[in-house]
C-alpha positions in Angstrom: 137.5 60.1 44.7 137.2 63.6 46.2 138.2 67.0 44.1 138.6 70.0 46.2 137.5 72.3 42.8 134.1 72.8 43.8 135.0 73.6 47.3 137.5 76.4 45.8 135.4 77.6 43.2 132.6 78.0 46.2 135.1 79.9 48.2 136.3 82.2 45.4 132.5 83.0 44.1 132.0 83.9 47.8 134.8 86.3 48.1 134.4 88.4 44.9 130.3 88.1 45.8 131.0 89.6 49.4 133.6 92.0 47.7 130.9 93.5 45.4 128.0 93.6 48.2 131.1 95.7 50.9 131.4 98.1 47.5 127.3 98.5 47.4 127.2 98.9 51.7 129.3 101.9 50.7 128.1 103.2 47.4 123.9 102.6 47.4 123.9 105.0 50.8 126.4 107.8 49.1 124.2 107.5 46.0 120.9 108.8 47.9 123.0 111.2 49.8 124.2 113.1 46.7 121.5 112.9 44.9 118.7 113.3 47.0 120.6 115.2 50.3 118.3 113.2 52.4 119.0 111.1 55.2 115.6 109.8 55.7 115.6 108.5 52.1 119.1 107.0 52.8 117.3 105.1 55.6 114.7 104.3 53.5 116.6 102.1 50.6 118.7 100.6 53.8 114.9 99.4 54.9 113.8 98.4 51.1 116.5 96.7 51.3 117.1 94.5 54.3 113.3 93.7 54.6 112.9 91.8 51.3 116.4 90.1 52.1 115.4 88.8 55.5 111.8 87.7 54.1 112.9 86.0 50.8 115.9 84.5 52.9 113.1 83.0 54.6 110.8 82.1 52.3 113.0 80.6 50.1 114.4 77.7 51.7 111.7 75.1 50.3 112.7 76.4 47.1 116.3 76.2 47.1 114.9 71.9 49.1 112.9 71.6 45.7 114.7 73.0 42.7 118.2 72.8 44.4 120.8 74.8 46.0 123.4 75.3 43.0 120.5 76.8 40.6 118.8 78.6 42.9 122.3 80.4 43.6 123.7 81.0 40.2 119.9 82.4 39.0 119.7 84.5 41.7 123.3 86.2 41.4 122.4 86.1 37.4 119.0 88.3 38.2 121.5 90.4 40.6 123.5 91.8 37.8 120.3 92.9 36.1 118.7 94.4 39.0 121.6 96.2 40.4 123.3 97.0 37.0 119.9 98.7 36.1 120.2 101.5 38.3 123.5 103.0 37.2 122.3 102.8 33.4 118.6 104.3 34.5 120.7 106.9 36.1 123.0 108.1 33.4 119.3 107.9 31.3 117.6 110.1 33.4 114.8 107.3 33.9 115.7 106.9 37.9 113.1 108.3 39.5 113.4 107.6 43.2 110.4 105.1 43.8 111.9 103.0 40.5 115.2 103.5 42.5 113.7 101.7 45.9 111.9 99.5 43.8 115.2 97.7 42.1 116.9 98.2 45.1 114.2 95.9 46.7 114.3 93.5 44.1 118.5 92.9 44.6 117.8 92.9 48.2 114.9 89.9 47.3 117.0 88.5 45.6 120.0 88.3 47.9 118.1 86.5 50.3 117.4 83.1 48.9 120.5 83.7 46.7 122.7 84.1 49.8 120.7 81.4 51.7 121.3 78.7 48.7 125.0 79.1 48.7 125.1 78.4 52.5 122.7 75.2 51.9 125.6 73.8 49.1 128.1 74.0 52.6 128.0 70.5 52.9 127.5 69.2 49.6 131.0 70.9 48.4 132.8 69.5 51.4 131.6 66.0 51.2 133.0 66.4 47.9 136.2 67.9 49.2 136.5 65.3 51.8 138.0 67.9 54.6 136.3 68.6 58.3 133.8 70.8 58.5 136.0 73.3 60.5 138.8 73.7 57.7 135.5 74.6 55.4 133.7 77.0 57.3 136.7 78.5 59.1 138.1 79.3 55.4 134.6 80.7 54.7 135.2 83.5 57.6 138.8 84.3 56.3 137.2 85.1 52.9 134.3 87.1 55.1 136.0 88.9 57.1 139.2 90.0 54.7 136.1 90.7 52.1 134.8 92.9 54.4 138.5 94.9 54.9 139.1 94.9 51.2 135.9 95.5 49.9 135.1 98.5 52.3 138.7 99.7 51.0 138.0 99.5 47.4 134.8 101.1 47.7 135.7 104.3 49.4 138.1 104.5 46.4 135.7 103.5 43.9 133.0 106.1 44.7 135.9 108.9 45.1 137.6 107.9 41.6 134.2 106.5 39.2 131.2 107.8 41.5 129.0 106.0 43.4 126.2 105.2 40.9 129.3 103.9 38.4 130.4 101.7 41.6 127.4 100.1 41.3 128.5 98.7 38.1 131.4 96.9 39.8 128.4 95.1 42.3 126.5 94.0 39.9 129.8 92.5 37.3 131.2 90.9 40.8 127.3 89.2 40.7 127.7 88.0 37.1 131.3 86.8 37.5 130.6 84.9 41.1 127.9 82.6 39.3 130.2 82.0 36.7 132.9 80.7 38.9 130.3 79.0 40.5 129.4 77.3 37.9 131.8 76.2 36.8 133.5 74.8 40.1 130.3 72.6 40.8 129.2 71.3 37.3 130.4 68.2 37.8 129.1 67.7 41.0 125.9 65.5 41.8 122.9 68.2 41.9 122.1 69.5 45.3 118.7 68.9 45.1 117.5 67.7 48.8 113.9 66.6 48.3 111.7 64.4 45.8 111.0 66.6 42.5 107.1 64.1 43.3 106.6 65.4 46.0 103.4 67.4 46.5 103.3 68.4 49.7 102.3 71.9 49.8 104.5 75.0 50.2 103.0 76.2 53.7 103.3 72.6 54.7 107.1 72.4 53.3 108.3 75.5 54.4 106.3 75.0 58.4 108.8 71.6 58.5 111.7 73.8 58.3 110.3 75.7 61.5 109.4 72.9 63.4 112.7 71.2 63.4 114.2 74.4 63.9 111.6 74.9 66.8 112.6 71.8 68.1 116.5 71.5 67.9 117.1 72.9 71.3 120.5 74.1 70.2 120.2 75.0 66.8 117.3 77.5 67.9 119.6 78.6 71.0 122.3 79.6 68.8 120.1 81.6 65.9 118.8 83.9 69.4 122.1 84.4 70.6 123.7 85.4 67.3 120.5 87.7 66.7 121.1 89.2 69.9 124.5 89.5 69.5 124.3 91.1 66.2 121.9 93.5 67.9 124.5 94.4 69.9 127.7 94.6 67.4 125.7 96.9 65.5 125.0 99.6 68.5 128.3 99.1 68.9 129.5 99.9 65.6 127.1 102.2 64.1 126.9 104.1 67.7 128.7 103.4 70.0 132.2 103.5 69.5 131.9 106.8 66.5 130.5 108.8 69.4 133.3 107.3 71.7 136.3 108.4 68.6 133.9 111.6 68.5 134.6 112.3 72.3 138.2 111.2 72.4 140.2 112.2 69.2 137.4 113.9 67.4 138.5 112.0 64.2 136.3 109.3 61.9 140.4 107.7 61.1 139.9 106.5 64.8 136.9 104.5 63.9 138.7 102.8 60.8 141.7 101.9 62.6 139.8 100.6 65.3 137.7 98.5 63.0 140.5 97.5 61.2 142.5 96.1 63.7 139.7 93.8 65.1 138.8 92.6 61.4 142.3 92.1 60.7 142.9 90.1 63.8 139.7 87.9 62.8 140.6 87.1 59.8 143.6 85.6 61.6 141.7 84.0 63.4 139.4 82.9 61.4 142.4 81.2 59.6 144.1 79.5 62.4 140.8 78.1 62.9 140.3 76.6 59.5 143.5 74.8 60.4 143.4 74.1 64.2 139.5 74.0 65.0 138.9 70.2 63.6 141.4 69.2 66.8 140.1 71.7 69.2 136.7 71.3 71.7 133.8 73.2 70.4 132.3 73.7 73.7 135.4 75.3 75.5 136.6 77.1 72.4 133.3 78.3 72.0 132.8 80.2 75.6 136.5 81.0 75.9 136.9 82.9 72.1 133.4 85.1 73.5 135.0 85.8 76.9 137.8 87.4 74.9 135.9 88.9 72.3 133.0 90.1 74.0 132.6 91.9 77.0 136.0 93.4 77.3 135.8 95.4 74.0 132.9 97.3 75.5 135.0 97.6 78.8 137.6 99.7 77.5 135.9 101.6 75.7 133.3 102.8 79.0 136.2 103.7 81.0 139.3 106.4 80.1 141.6 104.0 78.4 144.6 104.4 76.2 144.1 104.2 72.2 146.9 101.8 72.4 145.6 99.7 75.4 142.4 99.9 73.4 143.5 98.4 70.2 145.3 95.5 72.2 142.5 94.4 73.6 140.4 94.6 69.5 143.8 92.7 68.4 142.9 90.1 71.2 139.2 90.0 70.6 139.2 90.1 66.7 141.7 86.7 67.2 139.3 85.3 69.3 136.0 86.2 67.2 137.8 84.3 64.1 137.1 80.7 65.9 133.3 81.6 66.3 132.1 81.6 63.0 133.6 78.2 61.8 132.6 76.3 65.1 129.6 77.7 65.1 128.7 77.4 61.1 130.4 73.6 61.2 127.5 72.5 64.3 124.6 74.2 62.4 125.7 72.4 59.2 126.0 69.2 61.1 122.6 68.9 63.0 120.3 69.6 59.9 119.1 66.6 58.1 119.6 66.8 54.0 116.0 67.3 53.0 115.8 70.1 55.6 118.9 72.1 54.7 117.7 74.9 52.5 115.0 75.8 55.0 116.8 75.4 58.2 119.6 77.4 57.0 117.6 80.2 55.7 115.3 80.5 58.9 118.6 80.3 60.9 120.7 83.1 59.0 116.9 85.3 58.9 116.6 84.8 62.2 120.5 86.1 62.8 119.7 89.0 60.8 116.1 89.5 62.3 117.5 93.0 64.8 120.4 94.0 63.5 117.6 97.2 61.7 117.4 98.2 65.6 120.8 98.0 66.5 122.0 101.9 65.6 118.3 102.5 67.3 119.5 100.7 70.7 122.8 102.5 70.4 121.0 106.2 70.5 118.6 105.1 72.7 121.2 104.2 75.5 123.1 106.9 75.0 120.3 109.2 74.9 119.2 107.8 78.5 122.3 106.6 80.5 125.5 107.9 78.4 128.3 107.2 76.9 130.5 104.9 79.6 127.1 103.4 81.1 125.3 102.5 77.3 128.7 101.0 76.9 129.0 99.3 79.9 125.1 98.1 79.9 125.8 96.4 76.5 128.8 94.8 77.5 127.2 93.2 80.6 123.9 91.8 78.4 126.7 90.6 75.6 128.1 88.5 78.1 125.0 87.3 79.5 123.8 86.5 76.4 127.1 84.5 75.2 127.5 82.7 78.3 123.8 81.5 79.2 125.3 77.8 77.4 127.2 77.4 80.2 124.2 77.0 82.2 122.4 75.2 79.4 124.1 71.2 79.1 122.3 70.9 75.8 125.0 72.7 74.2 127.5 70.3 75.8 126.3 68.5 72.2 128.0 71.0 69.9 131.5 68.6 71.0 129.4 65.2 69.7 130.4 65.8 66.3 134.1 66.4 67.2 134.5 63.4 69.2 132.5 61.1 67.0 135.2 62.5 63.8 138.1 61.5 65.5 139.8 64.1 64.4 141.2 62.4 61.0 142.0 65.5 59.2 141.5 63.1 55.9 137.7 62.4 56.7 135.2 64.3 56.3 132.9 65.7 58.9 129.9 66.5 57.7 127.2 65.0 59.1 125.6 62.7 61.8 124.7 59.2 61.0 120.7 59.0 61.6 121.0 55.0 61.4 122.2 55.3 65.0 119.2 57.4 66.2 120.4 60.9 66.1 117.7 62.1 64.3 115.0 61.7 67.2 117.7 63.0 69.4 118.4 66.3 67.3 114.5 66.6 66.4 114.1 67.0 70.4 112.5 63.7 71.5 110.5 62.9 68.7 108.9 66.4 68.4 109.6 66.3 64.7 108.7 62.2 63.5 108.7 62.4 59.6 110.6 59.2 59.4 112.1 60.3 55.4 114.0 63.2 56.8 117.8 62.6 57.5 124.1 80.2 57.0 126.0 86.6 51.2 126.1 89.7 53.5 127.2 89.1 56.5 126.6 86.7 56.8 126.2 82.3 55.0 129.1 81.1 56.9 129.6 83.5 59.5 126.4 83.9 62.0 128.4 86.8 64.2 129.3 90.7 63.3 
């Protein structure tokens, strides 16, 4: 019998997890600017932070293979509430000094990483058990994302304003403590998630290099982790640089920013709902170029040339509604194509690779401007988003993506979560036999959501 708690519980440690990390993306950054008055030191927790996260995302996926996706999230969020609770209480101590400060900051960003990276592995483990399509799953999974990311950035600005931003802090690391509590308790009936042979001794290096190679050699898989890194490269010139000097230029006011931001996430939340309901039925492949004509290039567009504030928030309404189908189609073929044994690695080297240049993002953004302007930077990194979303249409491999969709039928009662290996998928996903080990069968911005 199926039980849709585990796929709830999943969902609602996910939403107050990605609440607390919006209230940290605010509060950590305000914290060094009050208390050291240095930007460069601001820029360097963002760095202590991000690099551990993208390494330990990576290096952790034979881990979370081995010991198992459910404990390898709920220890990590449980090590989170010490790490990140420590720095408000070292603080009011007068024990913060700022290299301890980097230091703990490093260590939640460590341990983010795999922590993030496990919860994404038990994707298809929760809805097996829940017995819905892939696409009602993952599509949920970006509702929760993206309205996170609206709420949380809300009830941050009034958290630092009202308790401080080192007492904000305090609300990250209790949202850490009570998302592996839900957790918990949502899966503790399920089977363990626990993809590979406690016996076996193959070696880490060896382990973790199987991960890459079927990566390597899943044509598709690896096509989508470059696009969405590029894309994210992209989205975050965009909205670290690009469009605050644009609101600078027009209306001189930061409120312009927010309500431009606002109205796309709001719209892709929408979305991103509709799809949890409609994108089982719909074609990946079409939906797929279609929601990135819309969501792409023409935000950049209007934005380049002298358009009205209301023309330009017509066209984030349109774009945000169209953005909300990526992530669950998307997140639902990545999910699909990677054996069992494989998941925890695959899924952390995808969502690292996805994270791998957003760092250089607000760098591209300045750069651009710096050399070409305003109108042309915009205009340049419109053009290479929608050469970079629309090289599949050049590429039949990714004609595939609708495989899964066809072969489910479309029965809103079964589930979707896999492909059945018995009928030789797995040398045809493993990229003609590139990959022959005849046993094997995406917190942040993030698990289920690839794109900005």
């Amino acid at each position: 019998m199926s039980s849709r708690r585990p796929l709830y519980g999943w969902l609602i440690a996910e939403a107050i997890s990605l609440t607390g990390t919006r209230v940290s993306m605010v509060a950590l950054p305000w914290f060094v600017l009050t208390t050291t008055g240095s930007a460069t030191k601001t820029g360097l927790v963002a760095l202590a932070e991000m690099l551990p996260l993208v390494l330990l995302k990576v290096l952790g996926g034979p881990v979370i293979d081995r010991v198992g996706a459910r404990r390898v999230a709920i220890t990590c969020d449980l090590l989170s509430v010490l790490a990140v609770g420590a720095i408000p209480l070292l603080h009011e101590s007068g024990w913060l000094p700022f290299p301890v400060f980097l230091l703990l900051v490093a260590i939640a960003g460590a341990l983010r990483g795999p922590g993030d990276a496990a919860k994404a592995a038990l994707t298809p483990a929760v809805v097996e058990e829940a017995r819905v399509p892939m696409e009602r799953a993952t599509g949920l999974h970006s509702t929760i994302e993206r309205t996170s990311g609206l709420l949380g950035a809300a009830m941050a600005g009034g958290l630092v304003a009202w308790l401080g931003a080192a007492d904000a802090l305090v609300v990250d690391a209790l949202s850490f403590g009570l998302s592996a509590a839900v957790l918990a308790w949502a899966t503790r009936a399920m089977p363990r998630v626990q993809t590979e042979d406690a016996d076996d001794t193959t070696p880490y290096v060896a382990r973790l290099r199987e991960g890459w190679q079927f990566l390597r050699a899943d044509r598709v898989l690896l096509g989508i982790a470059v696009m969405v890194s590029l894309t994210n490269l992209f989205d975050i010139a965009y909205a670290a640089v690009l469009v605050p000097v644009w609101a600078e230029e027009t209306t001189g006011s930061a409120a312009t920013v927010g309500l431009v931001f606002a109205t796309f996430g709001g719209a892709a939340a929408l979305g991103a709902i509709c799809a949890s309901a409609w994108a089982a039925r719909l074609p990946r492949y079409r939906t797929y170029l279609i929601a990135f004509l819309v969501c792409g290039a023409p935000r950049y567009v209007v934005f380049a040339l002298d358009t009205p504030l209301w023309a330009v928030l017509a066209v984030c309404v349109a774009g945000g509604f169209a953005a909300g189908f990526i992530n669950p189609i998307l997140g639902a073929v990545i999910f699909e194509r990677i054996p069992a044994p494989l998941m925890g690695r695959v899924t952390s080297l995808t969502t690292a690779m996805c994270f791998a240049l957003m760092p250089f993002g607000g760098i591209l953004g300045g750069l651009l401007i710096a050399g070409f302007g305003l109108s042309s930077a915009l205009l340049i990194t419109g053009a290479a988003y929608l050469a970079v979303t629309m090289l599949p249409a050049l590429d039949p491999r990714w004609r595939e993506i609708d495989r899964s969709s066809a072969e489910g039928g479309g029965d809103l009662d079964e589930p979707v979560v896999g492909l059945d290996l018995a009928d030789g998928d797995a040398s045809a996903l493993a990229g003609e036999g590139a990959y022959d080990d005849p046993g094997l069968v995406g917190r942040g911005r993030e698990v289920g959501g690839p794109v900005t």
